[in-house]
Backbone as a printed PyTorch tensor [residue, N CA C, xyz], in Angstrom:
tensor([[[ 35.6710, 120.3350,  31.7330],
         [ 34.6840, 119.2940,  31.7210],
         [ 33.9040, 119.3560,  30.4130]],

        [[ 33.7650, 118.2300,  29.5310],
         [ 33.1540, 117.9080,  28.6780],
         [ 31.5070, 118.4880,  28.6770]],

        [[ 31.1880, 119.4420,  28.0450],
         [ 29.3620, 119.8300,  28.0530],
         [ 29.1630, 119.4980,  27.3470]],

        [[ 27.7390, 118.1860,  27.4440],
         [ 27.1250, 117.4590,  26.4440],
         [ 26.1670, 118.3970,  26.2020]],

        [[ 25.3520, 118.8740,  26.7640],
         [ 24.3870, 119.9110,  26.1540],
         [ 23.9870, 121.2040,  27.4860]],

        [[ 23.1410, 122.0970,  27.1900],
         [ 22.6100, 123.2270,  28.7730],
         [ 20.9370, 122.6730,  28.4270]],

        [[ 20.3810, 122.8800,  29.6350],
         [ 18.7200, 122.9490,  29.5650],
         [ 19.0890, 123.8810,  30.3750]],

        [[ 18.2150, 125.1990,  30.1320],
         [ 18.1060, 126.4720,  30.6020],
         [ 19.6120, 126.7640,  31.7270]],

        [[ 19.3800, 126.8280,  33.1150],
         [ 21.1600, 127.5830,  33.5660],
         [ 21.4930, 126.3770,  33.6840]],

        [[ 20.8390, 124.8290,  33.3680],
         [ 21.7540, 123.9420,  34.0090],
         [ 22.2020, 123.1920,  32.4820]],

        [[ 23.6470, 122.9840,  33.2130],
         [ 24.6980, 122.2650,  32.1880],
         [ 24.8440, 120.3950,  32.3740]],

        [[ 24.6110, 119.6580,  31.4650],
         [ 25.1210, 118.5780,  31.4370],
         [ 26.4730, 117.8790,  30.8950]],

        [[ 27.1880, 117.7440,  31.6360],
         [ 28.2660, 116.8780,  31.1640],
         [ 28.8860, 115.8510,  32.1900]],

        [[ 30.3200, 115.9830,  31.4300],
         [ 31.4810, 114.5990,  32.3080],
         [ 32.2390, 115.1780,  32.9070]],

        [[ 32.9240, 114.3370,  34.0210],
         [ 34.0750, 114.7980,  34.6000],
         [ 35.3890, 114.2270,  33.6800]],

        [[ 35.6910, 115.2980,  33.4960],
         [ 37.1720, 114.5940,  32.1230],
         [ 38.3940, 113.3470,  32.9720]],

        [[ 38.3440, 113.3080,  34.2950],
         [ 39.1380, 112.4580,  35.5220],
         [ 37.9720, 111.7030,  36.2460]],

        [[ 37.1740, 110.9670,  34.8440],
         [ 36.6230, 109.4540,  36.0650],
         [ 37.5140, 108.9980,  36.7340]],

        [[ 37.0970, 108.0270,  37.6910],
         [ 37.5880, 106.5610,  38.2610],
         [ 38.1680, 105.8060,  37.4990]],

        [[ 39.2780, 105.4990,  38.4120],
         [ 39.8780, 104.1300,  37.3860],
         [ 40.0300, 102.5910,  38.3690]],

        [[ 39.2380, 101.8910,  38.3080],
         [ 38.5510, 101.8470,  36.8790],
         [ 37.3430, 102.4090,  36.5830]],

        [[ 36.9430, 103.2480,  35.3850],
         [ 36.1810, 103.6940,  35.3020],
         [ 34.7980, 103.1670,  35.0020]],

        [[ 34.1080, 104.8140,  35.6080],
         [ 32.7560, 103.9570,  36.4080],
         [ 32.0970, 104.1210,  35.3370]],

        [[ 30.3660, 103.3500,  35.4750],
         [ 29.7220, 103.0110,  34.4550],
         [ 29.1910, 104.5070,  33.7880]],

        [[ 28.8820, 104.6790,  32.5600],
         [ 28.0870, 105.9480,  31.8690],
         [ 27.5510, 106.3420,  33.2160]],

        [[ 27.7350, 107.6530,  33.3260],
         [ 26.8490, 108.6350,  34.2180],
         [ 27.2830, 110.3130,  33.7110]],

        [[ 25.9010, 111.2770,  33.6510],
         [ 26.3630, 112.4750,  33.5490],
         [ 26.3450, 113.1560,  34.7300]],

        [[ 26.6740, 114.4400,  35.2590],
         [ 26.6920, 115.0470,  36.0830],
         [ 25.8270, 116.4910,  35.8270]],

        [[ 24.7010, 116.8580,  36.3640],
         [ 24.0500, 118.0900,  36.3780],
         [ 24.3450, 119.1550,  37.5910]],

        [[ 24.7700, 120.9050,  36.8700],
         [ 24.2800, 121.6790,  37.7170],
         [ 24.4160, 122.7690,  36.7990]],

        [[ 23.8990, 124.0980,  38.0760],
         [ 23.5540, 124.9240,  37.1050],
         [ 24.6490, 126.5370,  37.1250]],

        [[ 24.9790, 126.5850,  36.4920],
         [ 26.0250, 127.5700,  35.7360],
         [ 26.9280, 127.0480,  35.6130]],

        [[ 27.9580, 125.8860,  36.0190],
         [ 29.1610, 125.7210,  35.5670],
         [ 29.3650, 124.4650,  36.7590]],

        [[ 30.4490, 123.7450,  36.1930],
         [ 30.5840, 122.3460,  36.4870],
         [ 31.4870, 122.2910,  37.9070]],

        [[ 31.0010, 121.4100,  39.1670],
         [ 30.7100, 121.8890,  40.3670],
         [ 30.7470, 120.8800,  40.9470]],

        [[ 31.8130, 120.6440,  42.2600],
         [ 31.8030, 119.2360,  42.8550],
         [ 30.3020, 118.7040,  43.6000]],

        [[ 29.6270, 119.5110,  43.7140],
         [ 28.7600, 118.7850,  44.6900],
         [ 27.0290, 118.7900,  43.3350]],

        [[ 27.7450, 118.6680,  42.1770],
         [ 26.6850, 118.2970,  41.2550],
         [ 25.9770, 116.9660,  41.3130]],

        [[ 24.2790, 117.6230,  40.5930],
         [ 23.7940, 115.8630,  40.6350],
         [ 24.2700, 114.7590,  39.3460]],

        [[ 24.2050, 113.7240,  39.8420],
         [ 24.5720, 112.6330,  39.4660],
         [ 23.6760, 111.7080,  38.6150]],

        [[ 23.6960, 111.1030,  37.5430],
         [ 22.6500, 110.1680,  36.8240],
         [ 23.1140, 109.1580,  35.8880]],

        [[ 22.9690, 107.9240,  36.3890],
         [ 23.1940, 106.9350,  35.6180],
         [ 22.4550, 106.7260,  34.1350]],

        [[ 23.4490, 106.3790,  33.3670],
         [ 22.5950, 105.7880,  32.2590],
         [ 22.5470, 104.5190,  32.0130]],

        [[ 21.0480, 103.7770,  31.9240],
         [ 21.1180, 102.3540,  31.9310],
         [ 21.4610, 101.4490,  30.5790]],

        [[ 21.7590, 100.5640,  30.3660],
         [ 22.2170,  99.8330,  29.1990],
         [ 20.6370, 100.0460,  28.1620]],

        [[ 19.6160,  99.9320,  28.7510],
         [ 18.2590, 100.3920,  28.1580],
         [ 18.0000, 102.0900,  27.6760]],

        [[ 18.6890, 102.9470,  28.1850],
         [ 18.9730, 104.4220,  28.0750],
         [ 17.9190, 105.1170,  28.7920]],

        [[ 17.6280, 104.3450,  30.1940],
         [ 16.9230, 105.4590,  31.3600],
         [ 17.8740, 106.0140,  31.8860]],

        [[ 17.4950, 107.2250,  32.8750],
         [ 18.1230, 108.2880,  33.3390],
         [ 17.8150, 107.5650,  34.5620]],

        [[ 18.5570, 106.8810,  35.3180],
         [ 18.4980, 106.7700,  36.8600],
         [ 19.1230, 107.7890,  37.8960]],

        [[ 18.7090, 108.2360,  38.7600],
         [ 19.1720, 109.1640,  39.9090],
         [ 20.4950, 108.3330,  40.6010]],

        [[ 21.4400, 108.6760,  41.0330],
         [ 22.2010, 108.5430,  41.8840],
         [ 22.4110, 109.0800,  43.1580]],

        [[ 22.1810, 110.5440,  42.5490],
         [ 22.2100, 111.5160,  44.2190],
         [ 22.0070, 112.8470,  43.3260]],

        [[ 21.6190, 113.6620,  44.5450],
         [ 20.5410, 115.3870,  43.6230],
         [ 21.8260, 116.0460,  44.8470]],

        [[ 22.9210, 115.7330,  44.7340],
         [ 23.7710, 116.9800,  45.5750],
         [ 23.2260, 118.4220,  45.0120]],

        [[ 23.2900, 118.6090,  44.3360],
         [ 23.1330, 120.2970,  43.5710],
         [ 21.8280, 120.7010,  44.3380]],

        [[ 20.7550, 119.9970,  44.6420],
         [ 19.7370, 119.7960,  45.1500],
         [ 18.8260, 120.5110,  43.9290]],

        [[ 18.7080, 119.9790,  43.2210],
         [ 17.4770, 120.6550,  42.2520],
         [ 16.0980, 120.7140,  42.2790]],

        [[ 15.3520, 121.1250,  42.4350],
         [ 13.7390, 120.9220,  42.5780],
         [ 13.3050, 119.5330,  42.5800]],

        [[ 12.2140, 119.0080,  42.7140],
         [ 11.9370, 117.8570,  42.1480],
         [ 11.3340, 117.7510,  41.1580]],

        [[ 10.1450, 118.7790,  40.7970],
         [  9.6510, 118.9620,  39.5900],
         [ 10.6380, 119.2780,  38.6440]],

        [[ 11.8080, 120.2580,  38.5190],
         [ 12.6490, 120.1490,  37.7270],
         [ 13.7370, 119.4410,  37.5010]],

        [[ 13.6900, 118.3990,  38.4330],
         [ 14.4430, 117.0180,  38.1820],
         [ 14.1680, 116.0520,  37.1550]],

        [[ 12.6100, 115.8560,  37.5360],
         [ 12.1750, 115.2100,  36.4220],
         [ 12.2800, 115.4310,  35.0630]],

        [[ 12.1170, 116.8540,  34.4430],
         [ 12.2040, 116.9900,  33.5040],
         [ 13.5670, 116.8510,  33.1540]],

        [[ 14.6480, 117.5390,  33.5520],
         [ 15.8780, 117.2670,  33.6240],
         [ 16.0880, 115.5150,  33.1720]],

        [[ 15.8400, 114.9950,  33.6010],
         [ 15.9920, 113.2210,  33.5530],
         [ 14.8210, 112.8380,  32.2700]],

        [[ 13.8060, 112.7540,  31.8670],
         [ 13.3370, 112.9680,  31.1700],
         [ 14.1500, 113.5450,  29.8940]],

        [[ 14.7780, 114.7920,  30.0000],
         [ 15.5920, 115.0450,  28.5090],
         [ 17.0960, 114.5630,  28.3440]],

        [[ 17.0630, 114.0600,  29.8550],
         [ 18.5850, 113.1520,  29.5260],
         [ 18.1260, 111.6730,  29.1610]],

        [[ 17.0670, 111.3070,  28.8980],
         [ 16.5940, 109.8270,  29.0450],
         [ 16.6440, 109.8530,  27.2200]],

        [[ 15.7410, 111.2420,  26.6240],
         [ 15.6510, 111.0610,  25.5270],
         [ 16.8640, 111.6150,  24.9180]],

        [[ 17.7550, 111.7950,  25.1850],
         [ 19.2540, 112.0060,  24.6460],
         [ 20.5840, 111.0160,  25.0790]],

        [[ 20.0420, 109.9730,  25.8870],
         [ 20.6390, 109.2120,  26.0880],
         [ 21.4470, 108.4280,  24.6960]],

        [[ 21.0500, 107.9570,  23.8580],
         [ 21.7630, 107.4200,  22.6990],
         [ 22.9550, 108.5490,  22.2350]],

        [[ 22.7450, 109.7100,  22.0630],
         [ 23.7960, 110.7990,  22.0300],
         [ 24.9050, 110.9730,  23.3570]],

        [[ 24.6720, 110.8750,  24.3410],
         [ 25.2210, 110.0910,  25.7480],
         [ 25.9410, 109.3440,  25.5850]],

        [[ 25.4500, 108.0420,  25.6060],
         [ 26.7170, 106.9540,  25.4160],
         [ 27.7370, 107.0130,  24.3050]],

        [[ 26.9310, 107.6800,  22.7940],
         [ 28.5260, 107.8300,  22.0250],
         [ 29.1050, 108.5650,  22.3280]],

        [[ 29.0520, 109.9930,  22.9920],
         [ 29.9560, 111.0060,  23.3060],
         [ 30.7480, 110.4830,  24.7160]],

        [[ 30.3100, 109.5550,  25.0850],
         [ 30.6280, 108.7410,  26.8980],
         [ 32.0920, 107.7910,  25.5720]],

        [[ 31.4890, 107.2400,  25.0070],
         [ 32.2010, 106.2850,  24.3030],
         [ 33.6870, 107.2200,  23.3290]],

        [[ 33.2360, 107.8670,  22.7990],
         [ 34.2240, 108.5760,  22.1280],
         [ 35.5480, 109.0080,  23.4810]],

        [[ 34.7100, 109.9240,  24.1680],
         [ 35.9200, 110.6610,  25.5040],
         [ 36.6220, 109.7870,  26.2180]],

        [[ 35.8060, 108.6750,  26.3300],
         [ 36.8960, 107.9580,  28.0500],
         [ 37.5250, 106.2890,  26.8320]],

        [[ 36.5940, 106.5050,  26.0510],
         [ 37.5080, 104.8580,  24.7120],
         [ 36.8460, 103.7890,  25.5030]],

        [[ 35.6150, 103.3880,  26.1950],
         [ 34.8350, 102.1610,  26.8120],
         [ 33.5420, 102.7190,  27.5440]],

        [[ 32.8540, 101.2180,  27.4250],
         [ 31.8340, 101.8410,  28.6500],
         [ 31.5090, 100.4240,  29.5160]],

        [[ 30.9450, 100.9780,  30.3500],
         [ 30.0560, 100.0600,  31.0740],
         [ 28.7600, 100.9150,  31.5870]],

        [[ 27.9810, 100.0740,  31.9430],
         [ 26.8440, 100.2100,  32.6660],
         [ 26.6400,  99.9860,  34.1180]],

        [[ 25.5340, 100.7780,  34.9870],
         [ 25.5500, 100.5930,  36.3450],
         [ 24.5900,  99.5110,  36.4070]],

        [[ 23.6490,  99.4540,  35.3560],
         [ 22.3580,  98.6250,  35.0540],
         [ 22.0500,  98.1080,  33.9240]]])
């Protein structure tokens, strides 16, 4: 799985086997290593971090921040989204 970046034990990236057809920009968070029942976060065509689902179940206070530094790394997001899968779409 593609790691876009770590904030402390938790890792952000892609699943290298989206959906086909594949689904809109979203990263997947958890913490030590990449994990089916990770959380989920849309990125919007505007570059907010929307929630999808907190499977990993992460705090809520450390959700936010979590989303928060994916919100402001979002532009680095969609080109590395864009480079790996060759398209994008949006959920929003």
């Amino acid at each position: 799985m593609p790691q876009i970046f770590r904030i402390g034990p938790y890792i952000v990236y892609f699943w290298s086997n989206e959906s086909d057809p594949l689904e809109p920009v979203h990263v997947h968070i958890a913490e030590g290593r990449a994990s089916a029942n990770a959380t989920k976060v849309w990125i919007t065509s505007t570059g907010k971090a929307l929630l999808c689902h907190n499977d990993s179940q992460i705090p809520d206070r450390l959700l936010r921040r979590l989303l928060r530094v994916i919100e402001g790394n979002s532009g680095e997001i969609v080109e590395l989204w864009l480079e790996h899968f060759g398209e994008l779409r949006y959920f929003c």
